[in-house]
C-alpha positions in Angstrom: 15.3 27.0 -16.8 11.6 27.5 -16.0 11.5 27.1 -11.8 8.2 24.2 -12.1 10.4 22.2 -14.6 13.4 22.8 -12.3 11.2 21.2 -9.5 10.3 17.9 -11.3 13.4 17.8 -12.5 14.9 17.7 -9.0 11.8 15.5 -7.3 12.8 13.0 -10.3 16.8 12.6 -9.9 16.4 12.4 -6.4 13.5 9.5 -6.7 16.6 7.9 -9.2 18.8 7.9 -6.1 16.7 6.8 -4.0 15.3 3.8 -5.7 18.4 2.5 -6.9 19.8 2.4 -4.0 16.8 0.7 -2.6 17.1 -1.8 -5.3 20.9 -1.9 -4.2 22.2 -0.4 -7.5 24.1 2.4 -6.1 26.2 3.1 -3.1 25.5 6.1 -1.1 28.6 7.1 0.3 28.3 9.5 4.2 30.3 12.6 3.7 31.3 15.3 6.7 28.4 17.3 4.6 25.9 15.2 3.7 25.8 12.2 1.3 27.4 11.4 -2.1 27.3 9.2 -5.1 30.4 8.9 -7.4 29.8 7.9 -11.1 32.6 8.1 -13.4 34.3 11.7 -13.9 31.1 13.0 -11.7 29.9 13.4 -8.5 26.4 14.0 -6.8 26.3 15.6 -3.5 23.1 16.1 -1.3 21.9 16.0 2.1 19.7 13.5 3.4 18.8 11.2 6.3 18.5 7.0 6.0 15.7 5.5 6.9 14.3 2.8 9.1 14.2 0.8 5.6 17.9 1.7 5.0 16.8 3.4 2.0 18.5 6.9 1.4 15.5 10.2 1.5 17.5 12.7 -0.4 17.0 16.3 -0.4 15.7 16.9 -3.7 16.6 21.1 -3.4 19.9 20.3 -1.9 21.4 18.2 -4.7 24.5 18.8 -6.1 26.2 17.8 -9.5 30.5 18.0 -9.3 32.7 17.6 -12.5 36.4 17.7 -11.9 36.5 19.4 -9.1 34.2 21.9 -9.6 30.2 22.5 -9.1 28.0 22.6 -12.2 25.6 25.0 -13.1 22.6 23.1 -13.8 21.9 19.2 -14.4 19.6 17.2 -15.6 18.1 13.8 -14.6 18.3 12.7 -18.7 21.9 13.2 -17.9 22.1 11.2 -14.7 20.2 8.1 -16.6 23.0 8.3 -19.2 25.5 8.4 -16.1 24.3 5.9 -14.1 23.6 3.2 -17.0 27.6 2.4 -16.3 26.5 0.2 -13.5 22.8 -0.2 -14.5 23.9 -1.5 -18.2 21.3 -0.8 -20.2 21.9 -1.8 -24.2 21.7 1.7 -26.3 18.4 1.1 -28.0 17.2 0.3 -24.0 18.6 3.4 -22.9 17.2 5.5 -25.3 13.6 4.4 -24.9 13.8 5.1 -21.0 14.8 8.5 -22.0 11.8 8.6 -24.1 9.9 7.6 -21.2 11.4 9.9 -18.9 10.7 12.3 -20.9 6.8 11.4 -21.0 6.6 11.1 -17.3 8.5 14.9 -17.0 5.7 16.0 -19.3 3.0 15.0 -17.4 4.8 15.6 -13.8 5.1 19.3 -14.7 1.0 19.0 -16.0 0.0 17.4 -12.2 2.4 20.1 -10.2 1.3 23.1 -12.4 -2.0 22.4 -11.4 -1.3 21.2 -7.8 1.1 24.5 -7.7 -2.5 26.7 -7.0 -4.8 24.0 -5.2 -5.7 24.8 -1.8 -5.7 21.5 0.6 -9.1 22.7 2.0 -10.2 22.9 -2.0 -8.4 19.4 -2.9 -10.6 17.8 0.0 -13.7 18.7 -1.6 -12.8 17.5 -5.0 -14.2 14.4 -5.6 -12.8 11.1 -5.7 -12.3 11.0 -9.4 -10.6 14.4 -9.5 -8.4 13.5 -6.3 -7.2 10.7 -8.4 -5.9 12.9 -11.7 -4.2 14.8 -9.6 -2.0 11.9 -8.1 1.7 11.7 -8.1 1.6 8.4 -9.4 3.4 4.9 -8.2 5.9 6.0 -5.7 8.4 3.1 -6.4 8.4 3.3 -10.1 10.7 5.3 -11.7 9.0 6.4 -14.1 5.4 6.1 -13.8 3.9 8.2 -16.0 5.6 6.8 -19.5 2.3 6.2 -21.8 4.6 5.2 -24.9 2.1 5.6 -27.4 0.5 8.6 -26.5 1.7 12.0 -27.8 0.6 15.6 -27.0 -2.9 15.1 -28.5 -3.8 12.2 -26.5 -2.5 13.1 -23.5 -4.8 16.1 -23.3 -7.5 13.9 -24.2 -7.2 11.2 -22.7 -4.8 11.4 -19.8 -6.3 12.2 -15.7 -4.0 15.1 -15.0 -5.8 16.4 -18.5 -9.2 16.2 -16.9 -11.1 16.1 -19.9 -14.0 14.6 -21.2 -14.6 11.9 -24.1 -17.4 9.7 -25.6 -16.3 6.0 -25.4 -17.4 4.1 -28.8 -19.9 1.2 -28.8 -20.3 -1.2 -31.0 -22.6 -4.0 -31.7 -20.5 -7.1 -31.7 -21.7 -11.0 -32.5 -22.6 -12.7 -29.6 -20.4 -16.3 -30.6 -17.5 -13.7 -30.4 -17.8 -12.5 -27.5 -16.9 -14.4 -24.4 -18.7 -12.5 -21.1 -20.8 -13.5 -18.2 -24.1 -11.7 -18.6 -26.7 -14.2 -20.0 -27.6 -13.3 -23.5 -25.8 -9.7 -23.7 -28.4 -8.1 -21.8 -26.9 -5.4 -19.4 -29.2 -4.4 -16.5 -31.1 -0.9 -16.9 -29.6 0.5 -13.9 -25.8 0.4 -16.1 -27.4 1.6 -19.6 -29.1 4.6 -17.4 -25.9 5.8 -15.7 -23.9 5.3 -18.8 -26.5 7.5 -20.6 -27.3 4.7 -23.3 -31.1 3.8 -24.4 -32.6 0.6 -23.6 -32.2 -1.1 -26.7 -30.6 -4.6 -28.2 -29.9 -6.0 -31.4 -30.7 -9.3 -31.5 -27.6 -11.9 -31.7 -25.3 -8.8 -30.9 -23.6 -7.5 -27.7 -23.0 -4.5 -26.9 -19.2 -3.6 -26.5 -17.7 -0.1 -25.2 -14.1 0.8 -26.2 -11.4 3.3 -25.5 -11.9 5.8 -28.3 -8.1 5.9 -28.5 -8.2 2.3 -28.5 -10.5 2.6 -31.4 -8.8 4.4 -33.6 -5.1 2.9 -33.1 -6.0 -0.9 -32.8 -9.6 -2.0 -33.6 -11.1 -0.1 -36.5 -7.5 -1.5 -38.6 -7.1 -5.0 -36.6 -10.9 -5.8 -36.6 -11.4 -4.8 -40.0 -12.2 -8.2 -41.2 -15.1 -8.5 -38.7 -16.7 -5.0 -39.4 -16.5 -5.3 -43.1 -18.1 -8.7 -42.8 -21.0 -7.3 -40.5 -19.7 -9.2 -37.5 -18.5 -5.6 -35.7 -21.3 -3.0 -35.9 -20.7 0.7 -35.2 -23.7 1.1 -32.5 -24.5 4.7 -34.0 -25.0 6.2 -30.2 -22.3 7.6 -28.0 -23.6 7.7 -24.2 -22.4 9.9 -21.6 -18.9 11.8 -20.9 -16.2 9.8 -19.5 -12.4 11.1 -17.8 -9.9 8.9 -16.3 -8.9 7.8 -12.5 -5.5 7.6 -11.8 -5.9 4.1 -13.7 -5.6 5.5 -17.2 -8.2 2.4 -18.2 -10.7 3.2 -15.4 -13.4 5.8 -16.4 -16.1 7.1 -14.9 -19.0 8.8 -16.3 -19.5 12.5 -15.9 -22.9 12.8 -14.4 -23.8 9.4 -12.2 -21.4 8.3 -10.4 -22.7 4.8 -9.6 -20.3 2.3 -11.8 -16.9 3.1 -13.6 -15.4 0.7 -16.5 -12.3 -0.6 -17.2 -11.1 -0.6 -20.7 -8.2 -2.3 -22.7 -5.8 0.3 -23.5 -2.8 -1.1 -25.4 0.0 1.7 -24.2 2.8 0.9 -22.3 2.3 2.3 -18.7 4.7 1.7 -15.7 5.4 -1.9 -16.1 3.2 -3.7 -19.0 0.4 -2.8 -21.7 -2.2 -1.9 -20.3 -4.7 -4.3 -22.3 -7.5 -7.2 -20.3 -6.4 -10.4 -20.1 -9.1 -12.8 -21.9 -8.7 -15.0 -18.6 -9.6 -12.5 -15.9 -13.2 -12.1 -18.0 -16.5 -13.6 -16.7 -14.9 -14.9 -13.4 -14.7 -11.2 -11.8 -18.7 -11.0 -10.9 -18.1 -14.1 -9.0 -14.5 -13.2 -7.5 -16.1 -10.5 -5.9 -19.5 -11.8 -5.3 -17.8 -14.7 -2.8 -15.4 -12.1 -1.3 -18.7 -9.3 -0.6 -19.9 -12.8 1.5 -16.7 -14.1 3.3 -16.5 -10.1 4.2 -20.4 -9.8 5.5 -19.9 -12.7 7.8 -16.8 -12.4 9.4 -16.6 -10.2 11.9 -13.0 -8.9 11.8 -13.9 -7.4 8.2 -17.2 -5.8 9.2 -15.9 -2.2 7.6 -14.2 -4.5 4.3 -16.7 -3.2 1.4 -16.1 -4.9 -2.3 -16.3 -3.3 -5.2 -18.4 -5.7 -7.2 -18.2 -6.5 -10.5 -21.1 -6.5 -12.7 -20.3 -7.3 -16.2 -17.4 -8.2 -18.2 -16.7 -8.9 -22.0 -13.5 -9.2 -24.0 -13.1 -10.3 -27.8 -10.4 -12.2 -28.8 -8.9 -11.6 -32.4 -9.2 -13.7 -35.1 -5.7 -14.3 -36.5 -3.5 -13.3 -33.0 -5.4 -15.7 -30.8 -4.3 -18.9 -32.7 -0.3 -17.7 -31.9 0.4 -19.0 -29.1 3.8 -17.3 -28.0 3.2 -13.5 -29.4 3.1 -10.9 -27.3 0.9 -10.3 -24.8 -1.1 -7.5 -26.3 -2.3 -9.3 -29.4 -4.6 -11.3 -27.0 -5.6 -8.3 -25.2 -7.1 -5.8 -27.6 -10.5 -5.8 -26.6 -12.0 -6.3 -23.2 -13.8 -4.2 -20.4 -15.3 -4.6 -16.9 -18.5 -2.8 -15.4 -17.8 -2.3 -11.7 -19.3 0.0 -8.7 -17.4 3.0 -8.1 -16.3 3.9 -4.2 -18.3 6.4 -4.2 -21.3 4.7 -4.6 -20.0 2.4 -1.6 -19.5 5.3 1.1 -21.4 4.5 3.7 -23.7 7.7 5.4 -21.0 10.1 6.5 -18.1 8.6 4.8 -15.9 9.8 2.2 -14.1 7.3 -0.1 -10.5 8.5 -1.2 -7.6 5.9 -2.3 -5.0 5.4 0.2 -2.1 7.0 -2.4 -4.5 10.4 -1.6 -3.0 10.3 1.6 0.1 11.3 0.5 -1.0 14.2 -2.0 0.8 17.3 -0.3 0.0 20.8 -1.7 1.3 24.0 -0.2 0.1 23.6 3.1 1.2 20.9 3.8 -0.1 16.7 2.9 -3.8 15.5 3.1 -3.3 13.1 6.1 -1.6 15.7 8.1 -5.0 17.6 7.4 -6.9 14.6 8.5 -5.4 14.3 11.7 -5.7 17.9 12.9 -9.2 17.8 11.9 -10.2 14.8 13.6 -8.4 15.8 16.8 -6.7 12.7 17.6 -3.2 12.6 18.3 -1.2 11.3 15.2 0.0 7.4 17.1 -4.2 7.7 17.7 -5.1 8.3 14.2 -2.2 5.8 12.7 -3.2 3.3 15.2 -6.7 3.8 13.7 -5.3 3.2 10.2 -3.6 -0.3 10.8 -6.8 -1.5 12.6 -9.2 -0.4 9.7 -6.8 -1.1 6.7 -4.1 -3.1 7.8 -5.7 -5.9 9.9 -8.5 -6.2 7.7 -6.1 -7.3 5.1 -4.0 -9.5 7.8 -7.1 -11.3 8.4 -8.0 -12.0 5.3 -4.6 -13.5 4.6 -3.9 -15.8 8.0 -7.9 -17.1 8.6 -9.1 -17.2 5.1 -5.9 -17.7 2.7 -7.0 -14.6 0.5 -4.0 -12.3 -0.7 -4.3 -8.7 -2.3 -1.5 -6.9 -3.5 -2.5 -3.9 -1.6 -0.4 -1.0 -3.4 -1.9 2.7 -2.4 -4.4 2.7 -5.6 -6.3 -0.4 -5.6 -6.8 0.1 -1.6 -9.9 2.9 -0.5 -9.5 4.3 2.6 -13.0 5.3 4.0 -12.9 8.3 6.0 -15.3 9.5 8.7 -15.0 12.3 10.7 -11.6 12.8 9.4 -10.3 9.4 10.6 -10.2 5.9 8.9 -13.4 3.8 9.4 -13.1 1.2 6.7 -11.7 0.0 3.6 -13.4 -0.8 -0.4 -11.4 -3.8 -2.4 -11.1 -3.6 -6.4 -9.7 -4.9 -8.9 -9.5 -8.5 -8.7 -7.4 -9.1 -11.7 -3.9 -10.2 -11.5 -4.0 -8.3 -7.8 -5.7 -11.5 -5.4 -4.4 -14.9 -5.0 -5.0 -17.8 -3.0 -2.8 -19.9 -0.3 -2.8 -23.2 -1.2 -4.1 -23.7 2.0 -7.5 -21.1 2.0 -9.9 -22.7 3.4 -11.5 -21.5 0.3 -9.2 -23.2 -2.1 -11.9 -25.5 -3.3 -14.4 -22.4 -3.7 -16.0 -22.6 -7.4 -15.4 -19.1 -7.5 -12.3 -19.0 -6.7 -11.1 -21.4 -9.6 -9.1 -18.9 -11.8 -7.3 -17.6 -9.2 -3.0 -18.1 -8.8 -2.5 -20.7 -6.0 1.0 -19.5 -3.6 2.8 -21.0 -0.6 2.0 -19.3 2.4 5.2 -17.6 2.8 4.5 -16.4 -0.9 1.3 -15.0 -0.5 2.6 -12.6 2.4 4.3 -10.6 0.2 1.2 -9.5 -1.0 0.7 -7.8 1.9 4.4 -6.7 3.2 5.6 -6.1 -0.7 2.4 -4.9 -1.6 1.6 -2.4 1.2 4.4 -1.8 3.6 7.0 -1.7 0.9 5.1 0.0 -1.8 3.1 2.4 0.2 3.4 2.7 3.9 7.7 2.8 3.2 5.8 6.5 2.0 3.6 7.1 3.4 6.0 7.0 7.2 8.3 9.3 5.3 5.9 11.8 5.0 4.6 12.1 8.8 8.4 11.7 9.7 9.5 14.7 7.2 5.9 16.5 8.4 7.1 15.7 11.7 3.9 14.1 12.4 5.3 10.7 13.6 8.5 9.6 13.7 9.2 6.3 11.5 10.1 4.2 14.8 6.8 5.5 15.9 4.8 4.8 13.2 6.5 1.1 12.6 6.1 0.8 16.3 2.2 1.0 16.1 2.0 -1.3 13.5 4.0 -3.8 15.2 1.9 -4.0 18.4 -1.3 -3.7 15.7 0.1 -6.7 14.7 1.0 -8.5 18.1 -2.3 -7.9 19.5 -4.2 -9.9 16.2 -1.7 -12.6 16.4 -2.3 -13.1 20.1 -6.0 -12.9 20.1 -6.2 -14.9 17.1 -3.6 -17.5 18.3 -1.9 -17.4 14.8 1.9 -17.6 14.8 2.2 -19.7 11.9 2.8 -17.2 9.2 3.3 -13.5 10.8 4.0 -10.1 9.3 6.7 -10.0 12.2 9.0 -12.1 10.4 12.4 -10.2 11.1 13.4 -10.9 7.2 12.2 -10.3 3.8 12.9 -11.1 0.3 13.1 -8.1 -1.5 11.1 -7.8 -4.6 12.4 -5.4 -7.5 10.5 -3.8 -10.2 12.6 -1.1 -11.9 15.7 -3.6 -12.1 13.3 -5.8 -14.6 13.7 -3.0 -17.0 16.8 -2.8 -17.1 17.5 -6.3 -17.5 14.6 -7.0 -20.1 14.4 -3.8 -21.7 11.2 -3.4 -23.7 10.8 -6.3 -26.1 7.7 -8.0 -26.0 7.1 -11.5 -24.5 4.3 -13.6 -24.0 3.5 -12.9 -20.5 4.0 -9.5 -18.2 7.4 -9.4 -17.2 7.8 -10.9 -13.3 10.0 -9.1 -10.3 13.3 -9.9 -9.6 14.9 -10.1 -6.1 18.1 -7.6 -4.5 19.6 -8.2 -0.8 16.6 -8.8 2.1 15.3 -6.2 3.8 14.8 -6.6 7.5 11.4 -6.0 8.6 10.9 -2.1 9.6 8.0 -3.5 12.5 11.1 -5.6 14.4 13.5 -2.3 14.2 10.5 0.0 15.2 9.1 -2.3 17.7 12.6 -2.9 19.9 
């Protein structure tokens, strides 16, 4: 077996152990040499070490597989999901379309780590921020993250990050009464036709519409082929500049100016949905993030909290689908994009705009906040300390004083970086990701009026589900393993980052140091659903709490 596929093959079992025992599927059981898991007539043996989460870090090169009393050759993680679906029970046609996307997500690991396998940190750090993103490992808590069911060989080397390559989007003319949008009279400012390398040009009674070209040719040319043959869809007979995809496989950004990316529909199924634009998320973002660029710029506490603004948004819906009410969510969601600045047009002078999941990229050498913090001479509880105040507080803030929740996973959060050490943060992606209390003190805000309304105690998963679970739970594993900072260290900070706001603010009301959580699952909702389509995106599901990490590592 080839030794790269060997190594994704390893990283990928032991990510299966680890998450379903997270997710309290499997028992881990201690052994005088390690740790072991016992499924039917086999046995899987590794070393590890459990956590401060009491989540299992398994030894991906030390794993094991035991039939009958004796040690097998070689294994394979498609045979561990056909193993461990006696207690995950997964119907057959289930099961064999998470094989399929395991298999799609081993195809595009090997792609990342084949690439990654020759990549000096030093070189990584001056890639920039669109080429750190295609090089990402992807959602850490997803199982399979890469899965693009829809996509084969051809337009994964088109179209995919890790691919890196370029491609025209296609415009089209469409009629304005179709299009639903929040730029008066379909005009788009100069400053977005320049960067996207489009001339200054309109058709009267028409808007113009970019779409994915994949998108294109699977869905629209076929499902709008009512509306072009009836002169309602034009072909804009112009292609603009190169694009390539962020980690986001939606989110492009032009090849040459760097000033706005786009955000297309793109009906695959990635991770945990289709990846289409909802029809209600459309004309409200430029005013979303308008209102949060204010509450940021005059409240102190978020000084270093940039927005990503939102400049323009369309979608269309479709004739026929949009008068079915209870189809599947894709059929609403064909055709829609969003105009946005990119994060590197927000660094500030000196800074350096890189997603928080780039923090955890680790090439040969060794990971890229282990680089960080040698290079910025701080000690590591200094530069960590650092983090919480610029990232984590921030977002605190925003929640207690203002009632404002973003679910802060490790892509939609940018870490700005000077001199090698955290000096602010850039919000995006206001879709689906921010909620309201029901007690903001902006609930009545006109701009806010599309956004979900939650309890208090809801809303603070956003942050503790959304951050510590999905990315610092990581991110502390890393420094631990790097021997950087231990995980009661690193827990420990955060807890007295967290003391020290809720004392000088006087808020006790709703804190992060509550010693339980729910725990919210994602990878059990596939198991349990499987993959037929509903009307809305499938919702988490809750396992056994957790107790907080902040009350263990703060004793």
């Amino acid at each position: 077996m080839n030794e790269l596929y060997q190594v994704i093959n390893r990283n990928l079992l032991a990510k299966f152990i680890e998450e379903l025992q997270f997710e309290d599927y499997l028992s881990v059981k201690k052994t005088n040499e390690g740790f072991s898991i016992e499924l039917s007539e086999v046995e899987y043996r590794f070393e590890g070490k459990l956590s401060i989460w009491n989540q299992i870090w398994v030894s991906a090169r030390s794993i094991e597989k035991w039939s009958l009393g004796q040690r097998e050759n070689s294994f394979s993680v498609l045979d561990f999901i056909r193993e461990v679906n006696s207690i995950l029970k997964m119907d057959d046609q289930t099961l064999a379309k998470f094989l399929e996307e395991a298999n799609q997500t081993l195809y595009s690991d090997y792609q990342i780590l084949s690439q990654r396998s020759s990549l000096k940190l030093e070189d990584f750090l001056k890639l920039s921020f669109t080429e750190k993103e295609q090089l990402l490992d992807g959602h850490p808590k997803l199982l399979l993250n890469k899965g693009r069911l829809g996509w084969g060989i051809d337009s994964l080397e088109k179209y995919s990050p890790e691919s890196k390559g370029l491609f025209k989007l296609k415009w089209l003319w469409v009629k304005e009464e179709l299009v639903h949008g929040d730029v008066q009279d379909g005009e788009y400012p100069e400053k977005i036709l320049e960067a996207f390398g489009l001339p200054v040009e309109t058709k009267p009674g028409f808007v113009l519409f970019p779409v994915h070209p994949w998108q294109w040719q699977r869905y629209i040319k076929i499902q709008f082929f009512e509306y072009l043959n009836k002169g309602l869809i034009e072909e804009a007979g112009f292609e603009g500049a190169d694009f390539h995809a962020q980690a986001s496989i939606r989110t492009l950004m032009p090849n040459t100016n760097k000033q706005f990316e786009v955000k297309t529909s793109l009906s695959i199924l990635n991770t945990s949905c289709v990846r289409g634009i909802p029809h209600k998320y459309i004309g409200v973002g430029r005013d979303i993030s308008k209102k949060l660029k204010e509450i940021c710029r005059d409240d102190s506490n978020l000084k270093n909290v940039l927005i990503s603004q939102e400049l323009l948004s369309f979608s269309v819906n479709h004739p026929g689908f949009s008068k079915i009410q209870n189809c599947s969510y894709r059929y609403h969601e064909f055709m829609g994009f969003i105009v946005r600045e990119s994060s590197e047009c927000l660094q500030r002078e000196n800074e350096v705009a890189i997603s928080a999941a780039s923090l955890m990229t680790k090439l040969a050498e060794g990971s890229v906040i282990k680089s960080l913090i040698q290079e910025s001479r701080l000690t590591p509880l200094h530069w960590i300390r650092e983090y919480f105040e610029e990232v984590v507080i921030p977002l605190y803030h925003l929640q207690i004083c203002h009632g404002i929740g973003i679910v802060a996973h490790g892509q939609n959060i940018i870490v700005l970086i000077k001199d090698s050490r955290p000096s602010g943060i850039i919000l995006k992606d206001f879709h689906g990701d921010l909620r309201l209390s029901e007690h903001s003190i902006h609930k009545n805000s006109e701009e806010f009026r599309s956004l979900t309304r939650l309890p208090r105690e809801h809303l603070i998963h956003d942050l503790f589900t959304g951050h510590f679970v999905t990315f610092l739970r990581y991110l502390s594993r890393l420094m631990d393993e790097e021997k950087i900072l231990n995980e009661a260290e690193f827990y420990g900070e955060a807890s007295r980052a967290i003391d020290t706001y809720d004392k000088n603010n006087n808020k006790t009301q709703l804190s992060l140091k509550k010693e339980v959580f729910e725990k919210l699952i994602i990878n059990g909702v596939r198991f349990k659903v499987g993959y037929s389509e509903t009307s809305a995106r499938p919702l988490p599901m809750l396992a056994n709490d957790i107790i907080n990490p902040m009350i263990l590592g703060g004793i």
